[in-house]
N, C-alpha and C positions, 0 to 999 in steps of 0.2 A: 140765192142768197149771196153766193161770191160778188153776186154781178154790184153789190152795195156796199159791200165790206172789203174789198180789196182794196179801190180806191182810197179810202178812209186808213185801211192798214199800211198804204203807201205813203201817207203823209204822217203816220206817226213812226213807220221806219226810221224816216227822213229827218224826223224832229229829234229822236235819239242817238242815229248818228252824229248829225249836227249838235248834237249837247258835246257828247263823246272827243270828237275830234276838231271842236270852233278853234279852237289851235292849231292847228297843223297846217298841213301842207296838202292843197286839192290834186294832187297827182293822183290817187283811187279815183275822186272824183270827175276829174278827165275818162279817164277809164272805162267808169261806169255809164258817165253821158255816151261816148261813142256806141259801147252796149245798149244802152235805151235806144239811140236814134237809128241802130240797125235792128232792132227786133221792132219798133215801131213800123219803122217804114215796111219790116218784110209783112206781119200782122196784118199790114193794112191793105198790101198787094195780094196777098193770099185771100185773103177773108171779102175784104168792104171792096174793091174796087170792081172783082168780076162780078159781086152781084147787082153794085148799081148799075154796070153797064147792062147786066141784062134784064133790068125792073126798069129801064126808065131811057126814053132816045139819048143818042149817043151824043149828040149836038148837044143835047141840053145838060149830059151827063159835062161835059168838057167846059161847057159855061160856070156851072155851079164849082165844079173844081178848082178853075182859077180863081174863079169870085173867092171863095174860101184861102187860096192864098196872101189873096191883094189883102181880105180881111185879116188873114193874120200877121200879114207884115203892118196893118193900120194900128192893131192891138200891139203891137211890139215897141211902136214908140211911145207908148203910154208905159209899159211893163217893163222897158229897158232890155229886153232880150232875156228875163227871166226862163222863159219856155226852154230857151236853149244855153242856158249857160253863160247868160252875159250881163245878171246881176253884180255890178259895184256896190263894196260896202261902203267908198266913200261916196256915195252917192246918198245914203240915211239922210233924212232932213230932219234932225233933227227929234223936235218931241212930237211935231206932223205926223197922223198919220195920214198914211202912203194911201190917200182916194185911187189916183190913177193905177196905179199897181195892182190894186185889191179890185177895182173895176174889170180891167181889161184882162188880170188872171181869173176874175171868176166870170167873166163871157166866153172863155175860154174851157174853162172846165165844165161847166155846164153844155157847151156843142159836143166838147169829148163823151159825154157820156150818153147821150145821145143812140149811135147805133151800137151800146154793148147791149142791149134789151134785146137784138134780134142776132148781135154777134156773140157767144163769148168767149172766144177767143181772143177778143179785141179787149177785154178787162185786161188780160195779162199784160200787152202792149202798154196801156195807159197806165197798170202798176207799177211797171219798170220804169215809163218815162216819169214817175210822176216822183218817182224817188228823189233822184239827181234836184230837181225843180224843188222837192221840201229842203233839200239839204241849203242849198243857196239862198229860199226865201229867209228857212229860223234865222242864218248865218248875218242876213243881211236886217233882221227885224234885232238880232240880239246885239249889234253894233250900233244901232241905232237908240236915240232914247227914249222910244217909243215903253207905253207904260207896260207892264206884263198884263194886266187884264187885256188891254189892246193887242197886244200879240196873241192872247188866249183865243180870244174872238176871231181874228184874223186868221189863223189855223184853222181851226173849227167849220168857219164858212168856207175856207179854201177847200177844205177835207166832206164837206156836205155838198156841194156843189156838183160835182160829178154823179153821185149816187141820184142827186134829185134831177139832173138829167135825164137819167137812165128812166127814173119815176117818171117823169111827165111824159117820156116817150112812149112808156108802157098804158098810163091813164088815158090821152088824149087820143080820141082817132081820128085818123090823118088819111087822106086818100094817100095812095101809092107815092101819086107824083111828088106830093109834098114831103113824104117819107123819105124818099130817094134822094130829092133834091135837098134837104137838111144833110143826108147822110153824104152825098158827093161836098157841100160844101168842106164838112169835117176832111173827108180826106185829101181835099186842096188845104188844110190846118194841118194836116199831121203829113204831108208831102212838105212843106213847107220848113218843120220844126225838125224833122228827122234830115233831109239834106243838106240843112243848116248845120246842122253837129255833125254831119260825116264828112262835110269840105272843112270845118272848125276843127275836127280831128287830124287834119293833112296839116300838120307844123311843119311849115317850110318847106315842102313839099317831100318831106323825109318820109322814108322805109321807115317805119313803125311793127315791129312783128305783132309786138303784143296787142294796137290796135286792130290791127288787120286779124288775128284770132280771135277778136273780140267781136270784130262784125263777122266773121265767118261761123262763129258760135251760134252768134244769136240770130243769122239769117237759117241756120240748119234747125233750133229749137224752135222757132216757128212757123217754121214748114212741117214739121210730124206733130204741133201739141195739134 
């Protein structure tokens, strides 16, 4: 049941943070990205990585991973770098709503949720990353003049997305190969998303403690959950 409701309970964290603090100052929220993008990446090296190499040849496993990258830097110039923290609010258009954005974040959460059906450990990762990512869309949907039923809707399918991932992976049966090769693609998406926020974390290439215990945290809690 987590494997449904986590994701879901991550974008309404995100949505009341984002009410709570739409004023302030994203300094937590730095913070917290560098935390998501190191318990992501470690999640994803612990868990998904050693078992597609050994459900599926290695060659093919190294194809599908970069393909998964390439795709997610092709979704990023549609989404603006939302995944990692590089949604502009002056970028709102207006009373438009955001196709590209809502497109390319929900091809996006739908691969995510993908191998938590056979991982779940991997829901945690995508709960935490998926935090930071509600905070910046509400922030960026509530500066905009988009109408609130359309932000309602807009939440809602970002927040169902992953969950019905998780569904069709469970529904549908998929020889190995294809299994594998979905789940390698995902984690050239979350190799991609998670490296991106821990070079994004190195500001000026300055000593950070508090970052540096922040990936040290979160690389040690997902190594023993």
């Amino acid at each position: 049941m987590l494997d449904f409701l986590l994701p879901v309970f991550s974008v309404i964290v995100g949505l009341l943070f984002s009410i709570l603090f739409f004023k302030s100052k994203t300094v937590n929220l730095k913070l917290l990205l560098t935390f998501s993008g190191a318990f992501l990446l470690s999640t994803t090296v612990f868990e998904l990585l050693p078992d597609v190499y050994e459900n599926l040849n290695a060659k093919y496993t190294g194809v599908f991973i970069l393909s998964g990258i390439v795709l997610q830097i092709i979704l990023e110039f549609f989404s603006k770098g939302a995944e990692h923290g590089h949604l502009h609010h002056h970028s709102a258009s207006g009373h438009r709503f955001p196709w590209l954005l809502f497109v390319s974040l929900g091809i996006h959460s739908f691969f995510e949720g993908f191998p938590i059906s056979a991982h779940e450990t991997i829901v945690y990762g995508v709960f935490i990353h998926k935090i930071p990512v509600a905070v910046l869309i509400v922030s960026y949907l509530l500066s905009s003049k988009i109408s609130k039923p359309k932000i309602i809707l807009f939440l809602i399918a970002f927040a169902l997305l992953t969950p019905f991932g998780t569904l069709v992976s469970k529904l549908i049966e998929l020889s190995n190969d294809v299994y594998y090769s979905i789940n390698a693609l995902v984690i050239g998406m979350f190799f991609h998303i998670s490296t991106i926020i821990l070079f994004e974390a190195d500001e000026g290439h300055q000593f950070n403690l508090n970052k540096i215990a922040a990936i040290i945290v979160a690389v040690c809690i997902a190594f023993f959950i």
